[in-house]
N, C-alpha and C positions, 0 to 999 in steps of 0.2 A: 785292607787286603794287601799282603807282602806283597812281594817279586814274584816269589815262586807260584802263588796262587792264582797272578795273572797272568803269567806263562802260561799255566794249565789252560786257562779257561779259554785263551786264544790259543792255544792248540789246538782244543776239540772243537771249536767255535769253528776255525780256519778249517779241518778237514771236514766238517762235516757241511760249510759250503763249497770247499774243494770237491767233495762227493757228489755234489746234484750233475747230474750227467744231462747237459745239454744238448747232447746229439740224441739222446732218445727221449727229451723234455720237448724236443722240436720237431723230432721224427712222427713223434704219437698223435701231435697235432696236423702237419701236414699228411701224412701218410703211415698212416695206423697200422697198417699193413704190413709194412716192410722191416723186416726181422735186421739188425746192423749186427746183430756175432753173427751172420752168417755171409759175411763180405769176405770175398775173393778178388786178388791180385795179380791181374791177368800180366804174364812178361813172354813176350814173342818167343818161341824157338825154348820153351822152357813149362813147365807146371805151372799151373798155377796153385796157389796156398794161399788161406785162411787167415787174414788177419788177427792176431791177438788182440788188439783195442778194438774199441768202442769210441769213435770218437770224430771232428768232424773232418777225418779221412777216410772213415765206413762211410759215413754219411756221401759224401761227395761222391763215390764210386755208383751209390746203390741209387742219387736221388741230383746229383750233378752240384754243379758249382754255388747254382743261384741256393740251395738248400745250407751245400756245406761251409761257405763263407761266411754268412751269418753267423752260425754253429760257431765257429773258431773267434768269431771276434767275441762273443758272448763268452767262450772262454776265456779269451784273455779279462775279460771283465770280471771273471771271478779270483784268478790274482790281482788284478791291478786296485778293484776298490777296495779291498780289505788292508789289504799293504799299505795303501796312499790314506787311509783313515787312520788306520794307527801311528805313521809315520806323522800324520798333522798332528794326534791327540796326544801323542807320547814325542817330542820332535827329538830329548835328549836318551833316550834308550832305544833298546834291538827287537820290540815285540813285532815290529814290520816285520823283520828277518822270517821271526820264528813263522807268522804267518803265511810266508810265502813259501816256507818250505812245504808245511802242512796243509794247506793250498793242494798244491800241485800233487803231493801226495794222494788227499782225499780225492785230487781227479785220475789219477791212475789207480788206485784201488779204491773203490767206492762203497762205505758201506751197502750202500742203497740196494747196491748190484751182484752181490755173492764178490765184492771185492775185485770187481773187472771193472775196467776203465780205458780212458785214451791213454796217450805216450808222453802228455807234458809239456809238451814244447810251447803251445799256444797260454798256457796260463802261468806258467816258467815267463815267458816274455812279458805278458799282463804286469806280472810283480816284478820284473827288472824294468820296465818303464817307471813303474813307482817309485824306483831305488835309486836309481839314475839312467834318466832317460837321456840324456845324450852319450854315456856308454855304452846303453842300448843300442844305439843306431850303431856305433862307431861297430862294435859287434859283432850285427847281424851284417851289416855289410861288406866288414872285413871278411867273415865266415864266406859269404858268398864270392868274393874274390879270391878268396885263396881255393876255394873249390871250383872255381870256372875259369880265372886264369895260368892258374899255378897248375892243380894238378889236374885238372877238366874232369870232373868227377863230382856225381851229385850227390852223392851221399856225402863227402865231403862239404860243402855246402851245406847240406839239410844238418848235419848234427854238431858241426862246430863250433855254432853263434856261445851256446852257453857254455863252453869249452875258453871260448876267446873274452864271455865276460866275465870267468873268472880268473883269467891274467888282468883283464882292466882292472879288477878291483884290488888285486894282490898290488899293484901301481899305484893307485890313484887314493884309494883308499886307507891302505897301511894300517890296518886295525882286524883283528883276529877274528870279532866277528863278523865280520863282512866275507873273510876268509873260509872260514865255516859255511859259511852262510853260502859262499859258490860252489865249496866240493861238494856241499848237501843236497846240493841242488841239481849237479850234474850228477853225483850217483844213485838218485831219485830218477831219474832220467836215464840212464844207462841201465838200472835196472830192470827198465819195464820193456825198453827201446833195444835192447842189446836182442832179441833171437830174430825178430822179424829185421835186424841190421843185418845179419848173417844170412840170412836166405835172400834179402833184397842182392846181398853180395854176391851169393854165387848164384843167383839165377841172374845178375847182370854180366858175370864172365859168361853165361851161355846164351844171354840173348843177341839176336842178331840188331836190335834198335832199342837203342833206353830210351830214344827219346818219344817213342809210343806209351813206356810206363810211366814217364812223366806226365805225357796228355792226363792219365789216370787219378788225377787231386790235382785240387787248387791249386797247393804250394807248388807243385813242379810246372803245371802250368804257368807259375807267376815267374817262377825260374829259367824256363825255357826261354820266356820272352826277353828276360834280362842278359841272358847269355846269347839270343841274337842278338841283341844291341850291341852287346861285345863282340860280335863277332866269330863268336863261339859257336862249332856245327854240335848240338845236341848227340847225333848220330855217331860223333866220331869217339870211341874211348880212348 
């Protein structure tokens, strides 16, 4: 089998376990009931709107923390084994790459699902632990410093990690495909994350308290706490 042929096959391999949609794999079993495209983002002093994903930030909203944290880490498990397998079985080429792009693809447009899915983030990180997991950290926690001390702003925070791992790698790595491999990855991600960023944005110029829509998911809850340790008033823009 060439190159090209087993690119292919981890392409469609990687998206179509990037596509098993773990927030409604997990939902169906605890709570059969409860529909995740119909979650709503409540922001004080503002409308609330509809989530676009599917993912374990619906989850979290509709079924609380102890449901959607699981949910997220499972996601990252669906980049991180694929990546870290082919990365041992191939150590000297880039089918890792390609997998984690398509990865995280299949989990934002899912065949499974008329092509709806989560936003990426959680199986985007999965496969950059794979990749390197010490500029994974350096990262996500740069991202969170530069949006909790610098410009005290969570959305800043929430969407710069894979923004900051693709300066680490353009650095540390120096090889084109690695380069590839971070813009692909962040405009796989922007792609699906960019309209529910715009509305998070201006319904946070008109709410009177972000740090109630942070209670709203894990991750801002997990943020919230980081940024009192810092010091940092949630409430204050």
């Amino acid at each position: 089998m060439n190159d090209l042929w087993i690119a292919i096959f981890i392409s469609i391999g990687s998206y179509l376990i990037g596509s098993i949609s773990m927030a409604r794999v997990v939902t169906k079993i605890v709570a059969p009931d409860v529909d995740l495209e119909d979650a709503e983002f409540s922001v004080p002093g503002s409308e609330s709107y509809r989530l676009r994903t599917v993912s374990s930030t619906t989850a979290s909203l509709k079924l609380g923390p102890k449901v959607g944290g699981p949910i997220a880490l499972l996601d990252m498990l669906k980049g991180f084994i694929p990546v870290l397998t082919l990365r041992l079985i191939f150590p000297n080429d880039y089918y890792h790459l390609i997998a984690a792009v398509f990865a995280v693809a299949g989990h934002n447009w899912s065949i499974y699902h008329r092509f709806t899915g989560g936003g990426g983030l959680s199986t985007s990180y999965g496969a950059f632990f794979a990749i390197d997991f010490f500029g994974t950290l350096i990262s996500a926690f740069s991202g969170m410093l530069l949006g909790f001390a610098v410009f005290k702003d969570m959305m800043v925070a929430f969407a710069s990690g894979p923004f900051l791992m693709l300066i680490w790698l353009i650095i540390f790595k120096r090889d084109w495909p690695h380069i590839i491999f971070g813009i692909a990855i962040n405009v796989v991600i922007l792609l699906k994350l960019l309209p529910d960023i715009i509305k998070l944005i201006k319904n946070r110029d008109q709410a009177a308290d972000i740090s109630s829509v942070m209670d709203q998911t894990g991750m801002g809850r997990g943020m919230k706490k980081i940024m009192n340790w810092m010091g940092i008033d949630p409430k204050k823009k």
